[in-house]
Backbone as numpy.savetxt, mean C-alpha at the origin, in Angstrom:
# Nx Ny Nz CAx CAy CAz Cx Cy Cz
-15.53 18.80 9.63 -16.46 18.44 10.69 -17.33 17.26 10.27
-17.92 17.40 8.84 -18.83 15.99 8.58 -17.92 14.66 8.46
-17.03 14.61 8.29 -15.67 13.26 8.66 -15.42 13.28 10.05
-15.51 14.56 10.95 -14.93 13.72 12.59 -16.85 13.39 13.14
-18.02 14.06 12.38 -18.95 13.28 13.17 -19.15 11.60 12.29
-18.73 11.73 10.79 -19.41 10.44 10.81 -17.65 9.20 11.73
-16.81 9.76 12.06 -16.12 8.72 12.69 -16.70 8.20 14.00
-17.50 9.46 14.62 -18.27 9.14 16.10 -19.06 8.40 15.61
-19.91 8.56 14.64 -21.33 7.46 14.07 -20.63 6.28 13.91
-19.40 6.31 13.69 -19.51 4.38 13.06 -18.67 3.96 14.47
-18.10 4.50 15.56 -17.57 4.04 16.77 -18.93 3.73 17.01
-19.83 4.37 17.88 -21.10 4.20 18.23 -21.85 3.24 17.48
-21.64 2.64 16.44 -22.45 1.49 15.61 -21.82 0.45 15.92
-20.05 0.63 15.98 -19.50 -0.66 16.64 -19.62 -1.19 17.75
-19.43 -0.13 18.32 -19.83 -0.53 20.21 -21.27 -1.11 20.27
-22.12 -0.80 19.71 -23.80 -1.49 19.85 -23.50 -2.70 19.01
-22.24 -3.20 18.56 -23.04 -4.77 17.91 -22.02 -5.84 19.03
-21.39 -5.03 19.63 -20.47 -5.92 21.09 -21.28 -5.88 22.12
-21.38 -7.66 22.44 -21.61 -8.39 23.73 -21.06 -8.02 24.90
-21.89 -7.11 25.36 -20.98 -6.91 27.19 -20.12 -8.04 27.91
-21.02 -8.65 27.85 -20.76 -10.19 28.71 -19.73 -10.93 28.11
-19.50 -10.60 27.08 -18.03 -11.37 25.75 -17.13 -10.59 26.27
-16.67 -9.37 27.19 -15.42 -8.66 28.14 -15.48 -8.83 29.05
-16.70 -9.26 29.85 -16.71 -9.36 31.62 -17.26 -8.25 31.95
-18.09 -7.92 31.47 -18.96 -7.18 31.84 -20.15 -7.51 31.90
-20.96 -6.98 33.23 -22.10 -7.46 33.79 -23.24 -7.00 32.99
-23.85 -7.99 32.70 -25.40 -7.23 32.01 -26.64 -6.99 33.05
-27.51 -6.10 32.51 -28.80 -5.87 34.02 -29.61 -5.16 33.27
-30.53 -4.36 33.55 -31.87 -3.84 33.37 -31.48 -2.55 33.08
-30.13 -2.15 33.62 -29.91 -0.61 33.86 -29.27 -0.20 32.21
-29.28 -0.88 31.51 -28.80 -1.08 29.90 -29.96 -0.57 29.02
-29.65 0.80 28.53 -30.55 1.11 27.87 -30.80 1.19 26.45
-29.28 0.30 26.06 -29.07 0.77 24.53 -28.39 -0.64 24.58
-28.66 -1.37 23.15 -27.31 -2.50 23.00 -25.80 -2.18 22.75
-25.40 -3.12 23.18 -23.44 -3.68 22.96 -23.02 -2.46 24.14
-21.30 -1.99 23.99 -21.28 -1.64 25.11 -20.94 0.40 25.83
-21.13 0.16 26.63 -21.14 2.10 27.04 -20.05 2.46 26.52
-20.06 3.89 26.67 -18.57 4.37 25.85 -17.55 4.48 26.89
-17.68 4.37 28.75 -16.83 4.48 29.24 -16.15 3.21 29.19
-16.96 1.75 29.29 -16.51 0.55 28.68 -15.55 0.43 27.86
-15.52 1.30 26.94 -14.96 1.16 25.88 -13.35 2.19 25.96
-14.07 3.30 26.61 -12.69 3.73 27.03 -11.98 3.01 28.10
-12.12 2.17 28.97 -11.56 0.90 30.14 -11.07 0.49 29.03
-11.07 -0.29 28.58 -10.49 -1.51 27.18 -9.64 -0.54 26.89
-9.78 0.37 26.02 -8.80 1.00 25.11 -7.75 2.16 26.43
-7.67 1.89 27.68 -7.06 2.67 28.68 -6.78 4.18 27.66
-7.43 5.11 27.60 -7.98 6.48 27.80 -9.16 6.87 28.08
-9.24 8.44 28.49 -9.92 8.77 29.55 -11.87 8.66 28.67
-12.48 8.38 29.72 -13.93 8.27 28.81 -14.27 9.75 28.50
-13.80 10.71 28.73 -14.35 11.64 28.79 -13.79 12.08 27.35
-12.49 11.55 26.94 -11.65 11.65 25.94 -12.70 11.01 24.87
-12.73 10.01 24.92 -13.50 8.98 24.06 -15.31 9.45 23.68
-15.00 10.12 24.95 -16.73 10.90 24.44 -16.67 11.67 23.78
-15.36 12.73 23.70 -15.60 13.65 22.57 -15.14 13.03 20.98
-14.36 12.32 20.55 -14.30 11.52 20.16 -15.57 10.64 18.65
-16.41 10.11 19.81 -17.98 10.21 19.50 -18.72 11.20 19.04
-18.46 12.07 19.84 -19.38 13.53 19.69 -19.34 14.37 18.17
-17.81 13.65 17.73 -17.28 14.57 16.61 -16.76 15.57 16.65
-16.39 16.49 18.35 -15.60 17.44 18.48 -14.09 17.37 18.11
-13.98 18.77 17.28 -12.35 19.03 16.66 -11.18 18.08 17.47
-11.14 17.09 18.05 -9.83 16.99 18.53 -8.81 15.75 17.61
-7.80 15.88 17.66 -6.98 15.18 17.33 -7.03 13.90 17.58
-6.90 12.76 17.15 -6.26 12.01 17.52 -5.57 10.96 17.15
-4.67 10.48 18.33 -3.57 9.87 17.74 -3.49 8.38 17.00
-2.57 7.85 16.70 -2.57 6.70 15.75 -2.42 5.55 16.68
-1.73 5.92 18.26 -1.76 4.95 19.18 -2.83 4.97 19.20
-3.96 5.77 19.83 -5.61 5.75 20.51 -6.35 4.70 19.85
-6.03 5.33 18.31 -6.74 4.64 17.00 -6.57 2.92 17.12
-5.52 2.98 17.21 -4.58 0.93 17.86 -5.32 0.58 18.73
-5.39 1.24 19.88 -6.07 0.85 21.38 -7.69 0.44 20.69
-8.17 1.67 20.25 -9.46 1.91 19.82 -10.09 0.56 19.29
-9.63 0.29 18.22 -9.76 -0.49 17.39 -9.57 -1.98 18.06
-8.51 -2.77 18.56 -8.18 -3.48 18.93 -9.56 -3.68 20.24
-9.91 -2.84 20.90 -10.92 -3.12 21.92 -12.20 -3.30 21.52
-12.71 -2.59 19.77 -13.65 -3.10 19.47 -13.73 -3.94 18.77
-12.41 -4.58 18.04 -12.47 -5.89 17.87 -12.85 -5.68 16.19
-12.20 -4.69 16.10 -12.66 -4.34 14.07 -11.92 -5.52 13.36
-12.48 -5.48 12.31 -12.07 -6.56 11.04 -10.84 -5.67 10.66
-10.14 -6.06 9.46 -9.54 -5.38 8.70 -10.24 -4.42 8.19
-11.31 -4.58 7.38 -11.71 -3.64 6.43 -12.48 -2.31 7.74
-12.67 -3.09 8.64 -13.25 -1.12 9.05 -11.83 -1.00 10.12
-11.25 -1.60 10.49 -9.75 -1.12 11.46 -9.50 0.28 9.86
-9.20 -0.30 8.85 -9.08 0.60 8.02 -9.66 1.90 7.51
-11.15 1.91 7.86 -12.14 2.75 7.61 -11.70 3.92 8.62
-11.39 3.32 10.02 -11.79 3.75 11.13 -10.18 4.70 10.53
-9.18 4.35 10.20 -7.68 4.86 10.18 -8.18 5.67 9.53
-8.67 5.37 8.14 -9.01 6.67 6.89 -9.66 7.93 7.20
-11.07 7.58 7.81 -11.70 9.07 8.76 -10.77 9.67 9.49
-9.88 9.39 10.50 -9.17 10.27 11.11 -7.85 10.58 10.60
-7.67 10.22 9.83 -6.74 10.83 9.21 -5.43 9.94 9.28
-5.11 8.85 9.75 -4.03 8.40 10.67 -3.45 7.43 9.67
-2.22 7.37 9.95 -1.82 5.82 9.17 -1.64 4.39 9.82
-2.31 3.53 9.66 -2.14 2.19 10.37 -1.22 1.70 10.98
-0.28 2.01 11.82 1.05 1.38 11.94 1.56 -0.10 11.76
0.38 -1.12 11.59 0.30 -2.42 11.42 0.33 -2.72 10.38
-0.83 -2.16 9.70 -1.05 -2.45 8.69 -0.12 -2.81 7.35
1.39 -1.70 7.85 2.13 -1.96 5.95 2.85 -3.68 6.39
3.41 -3.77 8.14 4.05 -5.12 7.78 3.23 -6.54 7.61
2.00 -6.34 7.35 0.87 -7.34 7.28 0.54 -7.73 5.95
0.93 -6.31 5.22 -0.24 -6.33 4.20 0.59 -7.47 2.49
1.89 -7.30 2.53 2.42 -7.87 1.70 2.49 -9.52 1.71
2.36 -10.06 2.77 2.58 -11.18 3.58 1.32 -12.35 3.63
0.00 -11.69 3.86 -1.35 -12.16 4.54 -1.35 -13.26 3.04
-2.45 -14.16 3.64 -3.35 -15.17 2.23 -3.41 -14.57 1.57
-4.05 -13.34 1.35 -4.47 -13.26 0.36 -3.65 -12.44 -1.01
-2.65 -11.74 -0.47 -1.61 -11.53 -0.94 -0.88 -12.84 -2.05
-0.31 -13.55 -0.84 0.17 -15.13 -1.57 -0.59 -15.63 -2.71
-1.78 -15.61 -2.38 -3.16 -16.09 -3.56 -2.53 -15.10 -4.55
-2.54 -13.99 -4.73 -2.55 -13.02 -6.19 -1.24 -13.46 -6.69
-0.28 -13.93 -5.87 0.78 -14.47 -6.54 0.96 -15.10 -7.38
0.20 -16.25 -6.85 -0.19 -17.44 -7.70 -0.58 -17.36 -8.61
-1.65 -16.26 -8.83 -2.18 -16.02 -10.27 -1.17 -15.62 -11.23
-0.21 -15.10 -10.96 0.64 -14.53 -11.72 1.16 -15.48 -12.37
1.63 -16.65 -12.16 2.18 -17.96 -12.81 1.12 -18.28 -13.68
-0.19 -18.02 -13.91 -1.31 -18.25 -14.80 -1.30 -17.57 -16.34
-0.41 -16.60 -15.77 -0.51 -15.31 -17.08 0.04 -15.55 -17.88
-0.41 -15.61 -19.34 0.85 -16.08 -20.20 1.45 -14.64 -21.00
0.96 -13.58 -20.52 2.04 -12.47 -21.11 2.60 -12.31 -19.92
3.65 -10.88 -20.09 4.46 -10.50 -18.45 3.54 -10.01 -17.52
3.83 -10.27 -16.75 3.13 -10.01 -15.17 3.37 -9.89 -14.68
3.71 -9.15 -13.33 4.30 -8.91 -12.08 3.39 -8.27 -11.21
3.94 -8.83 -9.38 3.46 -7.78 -8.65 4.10 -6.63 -7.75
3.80 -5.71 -7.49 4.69 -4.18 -6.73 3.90 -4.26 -5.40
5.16 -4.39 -4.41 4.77 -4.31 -2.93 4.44 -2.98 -2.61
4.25 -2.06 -1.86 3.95 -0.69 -1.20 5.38 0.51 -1.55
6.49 -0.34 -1.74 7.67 0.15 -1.77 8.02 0.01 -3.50
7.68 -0.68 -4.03 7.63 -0.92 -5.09 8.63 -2.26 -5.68
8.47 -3.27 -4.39 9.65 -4.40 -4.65 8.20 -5.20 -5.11
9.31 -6.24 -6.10 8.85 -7.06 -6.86 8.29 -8.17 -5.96
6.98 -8.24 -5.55 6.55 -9.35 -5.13 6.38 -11.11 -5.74
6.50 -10.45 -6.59 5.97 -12.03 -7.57 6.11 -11.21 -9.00
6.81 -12.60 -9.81 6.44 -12.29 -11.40 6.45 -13.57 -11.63
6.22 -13.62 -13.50 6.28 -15.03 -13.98 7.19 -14.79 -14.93
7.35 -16.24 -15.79 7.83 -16.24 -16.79 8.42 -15.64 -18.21
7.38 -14.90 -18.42 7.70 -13.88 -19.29 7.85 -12.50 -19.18
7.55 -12.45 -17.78 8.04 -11.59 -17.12 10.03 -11.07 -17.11
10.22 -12.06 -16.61 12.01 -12.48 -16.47 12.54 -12.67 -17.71
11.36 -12.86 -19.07 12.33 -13.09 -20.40 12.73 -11.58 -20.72
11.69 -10.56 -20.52 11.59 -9.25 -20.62 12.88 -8.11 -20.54
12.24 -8.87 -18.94 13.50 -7.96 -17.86 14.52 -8.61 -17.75
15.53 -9.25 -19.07 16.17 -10.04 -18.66 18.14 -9.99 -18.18
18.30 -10.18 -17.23 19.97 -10.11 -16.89 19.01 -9.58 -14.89
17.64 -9.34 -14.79 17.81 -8.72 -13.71 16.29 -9.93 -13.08
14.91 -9.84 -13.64 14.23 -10.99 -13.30 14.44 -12.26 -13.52
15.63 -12.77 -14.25 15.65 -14.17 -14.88 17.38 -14.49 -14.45
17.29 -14.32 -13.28 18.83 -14.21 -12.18 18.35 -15.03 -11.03
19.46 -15.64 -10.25 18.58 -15.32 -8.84 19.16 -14.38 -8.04
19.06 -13.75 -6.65 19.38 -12.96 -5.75 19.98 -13.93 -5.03
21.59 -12.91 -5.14 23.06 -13.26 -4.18 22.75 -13.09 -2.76
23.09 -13.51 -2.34 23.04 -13.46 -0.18 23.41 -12.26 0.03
22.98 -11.47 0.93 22.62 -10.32 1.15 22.55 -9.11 0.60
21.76 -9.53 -1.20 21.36 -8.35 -1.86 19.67 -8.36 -1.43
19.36 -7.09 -1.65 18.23 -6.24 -1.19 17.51 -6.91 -2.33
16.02 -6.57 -1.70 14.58 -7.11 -2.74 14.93 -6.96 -3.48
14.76 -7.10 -5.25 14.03 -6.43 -5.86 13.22 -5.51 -6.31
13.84 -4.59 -7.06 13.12 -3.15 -6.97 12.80 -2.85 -7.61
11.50 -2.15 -8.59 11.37 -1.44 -9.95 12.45 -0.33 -9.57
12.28 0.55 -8.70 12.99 1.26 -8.88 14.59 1.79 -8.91
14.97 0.56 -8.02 16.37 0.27 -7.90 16.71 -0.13 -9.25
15.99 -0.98 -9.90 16.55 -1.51 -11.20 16.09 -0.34 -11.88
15.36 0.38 -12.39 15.23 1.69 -13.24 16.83 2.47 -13.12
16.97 2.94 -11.62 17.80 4.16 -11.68 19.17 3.29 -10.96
19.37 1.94 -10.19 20.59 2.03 -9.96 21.38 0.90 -11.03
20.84 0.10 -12.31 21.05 -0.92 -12.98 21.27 -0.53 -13.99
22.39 -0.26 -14.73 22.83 0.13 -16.10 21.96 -0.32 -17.54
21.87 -1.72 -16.78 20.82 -2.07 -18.34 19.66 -1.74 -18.70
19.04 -1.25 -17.08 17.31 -0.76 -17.57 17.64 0.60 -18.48
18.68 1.29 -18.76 18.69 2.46 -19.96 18.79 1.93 -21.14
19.43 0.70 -21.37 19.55 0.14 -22.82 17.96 -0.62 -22.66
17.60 -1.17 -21.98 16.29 -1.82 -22.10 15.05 -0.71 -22.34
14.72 0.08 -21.59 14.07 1.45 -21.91 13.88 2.27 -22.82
13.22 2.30 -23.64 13.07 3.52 -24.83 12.39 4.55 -24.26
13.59 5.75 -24.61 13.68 6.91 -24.07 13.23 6.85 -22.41
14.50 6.77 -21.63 14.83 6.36 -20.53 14.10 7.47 -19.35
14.94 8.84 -19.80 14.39 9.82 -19.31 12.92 10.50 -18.55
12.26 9.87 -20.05 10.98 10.51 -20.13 9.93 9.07 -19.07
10.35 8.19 -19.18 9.64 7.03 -18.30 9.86 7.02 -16.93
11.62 7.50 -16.84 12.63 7.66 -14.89 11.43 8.41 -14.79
11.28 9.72 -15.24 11.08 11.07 -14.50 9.37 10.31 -14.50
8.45 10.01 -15.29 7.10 9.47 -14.98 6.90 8.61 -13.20
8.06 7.91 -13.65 7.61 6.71 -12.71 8.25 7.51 -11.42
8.91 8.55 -10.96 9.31 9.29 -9.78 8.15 9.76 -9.40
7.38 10.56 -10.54 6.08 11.18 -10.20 4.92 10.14 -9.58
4.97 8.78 -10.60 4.01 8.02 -10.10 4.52 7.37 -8.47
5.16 7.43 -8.30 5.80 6.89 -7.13 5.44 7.78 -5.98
5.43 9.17 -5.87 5.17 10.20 -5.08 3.82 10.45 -4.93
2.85 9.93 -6.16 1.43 10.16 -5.52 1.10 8.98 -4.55
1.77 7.88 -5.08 1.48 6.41 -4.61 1.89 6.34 -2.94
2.88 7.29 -3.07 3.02 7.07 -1.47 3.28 8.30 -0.24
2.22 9.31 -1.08 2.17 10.38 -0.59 1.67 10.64 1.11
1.07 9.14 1.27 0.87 9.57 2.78 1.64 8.58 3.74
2.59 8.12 3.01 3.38 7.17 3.48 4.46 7.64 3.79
4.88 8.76 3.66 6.47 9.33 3.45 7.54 9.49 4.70
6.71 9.04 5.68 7.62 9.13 7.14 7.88 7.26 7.48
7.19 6.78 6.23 7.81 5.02 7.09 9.09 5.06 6.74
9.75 4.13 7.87 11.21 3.92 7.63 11.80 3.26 6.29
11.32 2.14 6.06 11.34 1.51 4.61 11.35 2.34 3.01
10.38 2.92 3.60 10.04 3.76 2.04 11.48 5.06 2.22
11.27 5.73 3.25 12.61 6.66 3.96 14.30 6.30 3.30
14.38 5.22 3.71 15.70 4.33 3.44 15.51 4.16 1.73
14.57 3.98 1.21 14.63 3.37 0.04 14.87 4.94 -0.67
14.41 5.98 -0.58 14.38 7.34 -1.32 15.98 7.64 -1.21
16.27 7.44 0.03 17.63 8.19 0.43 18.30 7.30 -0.47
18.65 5.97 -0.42 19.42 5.04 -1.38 19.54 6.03 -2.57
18.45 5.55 -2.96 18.40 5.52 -4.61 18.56 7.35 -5.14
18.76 8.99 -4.06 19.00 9.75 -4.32 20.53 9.69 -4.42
21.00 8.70 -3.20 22.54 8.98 -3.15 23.24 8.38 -4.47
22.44 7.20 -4.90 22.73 6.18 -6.05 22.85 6.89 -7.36
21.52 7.79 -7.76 21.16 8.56 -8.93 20.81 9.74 -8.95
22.01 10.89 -9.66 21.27 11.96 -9.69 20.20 12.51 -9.88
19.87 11.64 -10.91 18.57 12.29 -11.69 17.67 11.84 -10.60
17.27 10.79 -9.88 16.61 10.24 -8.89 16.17 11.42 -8.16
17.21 11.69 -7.50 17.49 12.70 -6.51 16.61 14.42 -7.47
17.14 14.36 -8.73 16.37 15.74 -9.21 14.78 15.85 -9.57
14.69 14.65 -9.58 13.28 14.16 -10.13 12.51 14.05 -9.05
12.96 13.53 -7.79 12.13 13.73 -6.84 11.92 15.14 -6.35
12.52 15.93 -6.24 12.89 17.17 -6.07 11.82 18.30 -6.36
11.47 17.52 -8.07 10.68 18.49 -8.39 9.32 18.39 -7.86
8.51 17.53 -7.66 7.42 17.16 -6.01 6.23 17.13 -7.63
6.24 16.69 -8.82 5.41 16.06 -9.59 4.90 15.11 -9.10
3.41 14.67 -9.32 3.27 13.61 -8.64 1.64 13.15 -10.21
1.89 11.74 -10.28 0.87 11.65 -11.18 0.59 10.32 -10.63
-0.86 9.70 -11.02 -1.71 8.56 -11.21 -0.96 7.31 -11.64
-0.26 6.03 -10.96 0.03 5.60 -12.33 -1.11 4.95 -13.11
-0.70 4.98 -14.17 -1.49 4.60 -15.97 -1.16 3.91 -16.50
-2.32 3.09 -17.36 -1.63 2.38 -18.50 -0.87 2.87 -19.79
-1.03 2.52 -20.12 -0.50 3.07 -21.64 0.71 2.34 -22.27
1.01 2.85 -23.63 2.28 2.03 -24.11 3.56 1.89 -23.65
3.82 1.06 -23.70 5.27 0.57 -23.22 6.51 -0.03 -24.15
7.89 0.74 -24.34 8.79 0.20 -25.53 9.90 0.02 -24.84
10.52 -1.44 -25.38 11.40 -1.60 -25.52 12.50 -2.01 -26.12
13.49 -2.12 -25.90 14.79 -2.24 -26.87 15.42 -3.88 -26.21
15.36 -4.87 -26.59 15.42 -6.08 -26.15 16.58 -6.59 -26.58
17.53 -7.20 -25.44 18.92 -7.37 -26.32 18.75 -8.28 -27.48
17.80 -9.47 -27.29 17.72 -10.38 -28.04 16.81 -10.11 -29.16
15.66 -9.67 -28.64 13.91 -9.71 -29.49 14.22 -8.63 -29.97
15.11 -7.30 -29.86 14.90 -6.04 -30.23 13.77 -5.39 -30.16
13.54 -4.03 -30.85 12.04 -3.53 -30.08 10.90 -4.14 -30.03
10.24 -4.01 -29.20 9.50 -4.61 -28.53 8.09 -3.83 -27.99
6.99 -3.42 -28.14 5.81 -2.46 -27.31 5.07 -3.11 -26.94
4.53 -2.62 -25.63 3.25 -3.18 -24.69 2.54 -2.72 -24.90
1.22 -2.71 -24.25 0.33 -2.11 -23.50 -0.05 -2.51 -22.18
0.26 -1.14 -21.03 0.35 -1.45 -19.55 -0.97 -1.35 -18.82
-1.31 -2.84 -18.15 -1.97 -2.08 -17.71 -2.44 -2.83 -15.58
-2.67 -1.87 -14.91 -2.15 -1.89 -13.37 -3.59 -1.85 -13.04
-3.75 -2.96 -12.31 -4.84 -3.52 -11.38 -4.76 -3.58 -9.74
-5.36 -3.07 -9.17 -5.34 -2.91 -7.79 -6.72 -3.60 -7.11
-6.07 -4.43 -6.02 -6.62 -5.31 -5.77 -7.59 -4.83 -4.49
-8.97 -4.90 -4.30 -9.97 -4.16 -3.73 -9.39 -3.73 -2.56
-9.40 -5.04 -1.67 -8.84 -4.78 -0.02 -7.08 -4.76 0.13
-6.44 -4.55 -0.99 -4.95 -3.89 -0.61 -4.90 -2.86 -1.72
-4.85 -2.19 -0.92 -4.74 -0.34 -1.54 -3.21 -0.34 -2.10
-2.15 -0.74 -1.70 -0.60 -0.73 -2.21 -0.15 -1.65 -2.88
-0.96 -2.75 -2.96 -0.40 -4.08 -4.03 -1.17 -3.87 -5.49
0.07 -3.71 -6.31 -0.36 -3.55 -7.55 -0.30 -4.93 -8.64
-0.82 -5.58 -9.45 -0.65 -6.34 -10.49 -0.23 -5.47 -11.82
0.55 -5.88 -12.30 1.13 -4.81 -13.53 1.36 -6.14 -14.65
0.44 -6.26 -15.78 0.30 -6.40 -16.89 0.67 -6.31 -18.14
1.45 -6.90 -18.45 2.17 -5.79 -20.09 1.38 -6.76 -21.42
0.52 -6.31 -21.93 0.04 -6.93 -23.57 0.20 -6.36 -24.63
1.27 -7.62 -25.49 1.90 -7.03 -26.55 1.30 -6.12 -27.36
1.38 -5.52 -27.91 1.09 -4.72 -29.00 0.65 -5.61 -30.27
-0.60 -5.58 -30.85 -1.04 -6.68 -31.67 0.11 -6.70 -33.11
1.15 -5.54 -33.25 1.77 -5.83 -34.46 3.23 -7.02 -33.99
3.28 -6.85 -32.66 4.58 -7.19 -31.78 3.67 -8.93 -32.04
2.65 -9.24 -31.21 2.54 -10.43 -30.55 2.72 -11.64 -31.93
């Protein structure tokens, strides 16, 4: 109940900082409060005001992820509270995942990545490789330091973990990292699990890998973490990191992932 009233408190804070007269709506004397009424607001967002009043009120009702679209879109939210407004009710953005990999500011973190002089990379929502650099691809090499054939699929941590023969020779102790990163993968997109993308990508990679398929199975789910990282390098031979994953304020699913050598390695 204290999450569906404070969602009525911050509708009601939005509607008072909107200009009547900025929709075509008439201003007059009979206005007793600033920005605009809530049946106003239900007109714009076409559901019923009476709907929209409870809504406000903070009474138990549901609602949906369309309303939330309408909602939002009529009061004219930024990103950061369109998002707020999704999080209180519980809902998932439907816009939001094909925006979020794509926007400026996304592109910008890219860029940084070419700055880094250890490995670097970035993980989209799905966990495709958005961007890496240089030493990145010396790392991961036969799979980042390639290019992509005409109509092969992104880039995947996880496709390359469980459907790429070499990430087991590259991997020290293969097992114990697959089965981590299934877990970390399941908290990461625990409220995501009905998008089509992420859907398609589970089913792949169960039909692809058993263990995939058993590991998800078991419904572990952990934080991902930094910590050490080894590997077996065809060229450099072993090799240890230290990992460590930065998340960038206003994208909740774009990760920067970091690897710094190990001071006996560098």
């Amino acid at each position: 109940m204290t999450t569906q009233k404070e969602l009525g408190e911050f509708l009601q804070a939005a509607r008072s900082r909107l200009a009547p007269e900025s929709f075509g709506f008439a201003v007059g004397s009979r206005r007793r409060t600033p920005g605009l009424r809530r049946e106003e607001v239900a007109h714009l967002a076409g559901i019923s005001p009476t709907w929209y009043a409870w809504i406000e009120q903070g009474r138990p009702v549901k609602v949906s992820a369309d309303v939330l679209e309408r909602v939002a879109q009529s009061l004219r939210l930024t990103r950061s509270e369109r998002a707020y407004l999704f999080e209180l009710a519980g809902r998932r953005d439907p816009v939001s995942a094909a925006a979020e990999e794509n926007d400026a500011a996304s592109l910008s973190l890219a860029a940084i990545v070419d700055d880094i002089a250890i490995p670097a990379y970035i993980l989209g929502r799905t966990w495709d490789m958005l961007a890496w650099n240089k030493p990145a691809a010396a790392l991961f090499t036969g799979w980042l330091d390639r290019r992509v054939k005409e109509h092969e699929p992104p880039r995947n941590l996880l496709r390359y973990v469980f459907l790429d023969a070499r990430a087991r020779s590259l991997i020290v102790d293969w097992e114990t990292r697959a089965s981590r990163l299934v877990a970390e993968f399941r908290a990461d997109c625990r409220t995501r699990l009905d998008e089509p993308a992420l859907a398609r990508l589970i089913d792949e990679l169960a039909r692809g890998n058993p263990a995939f398929a058993r590991y998800w199975k078991q419904h572990h789910v952990m934080e991902r973490q930094g910590g050490r990282r080894d590997f077996n390098h065809p060229r450099r031979g072993f090799i240890a990191y230290q990992q460590l994953t930065l998340y960038p304020i206003d994208r909740e699913h774009i990760k920067l992932v970091v690897l710094r050598p190990e001071k006996s390695m560098a």
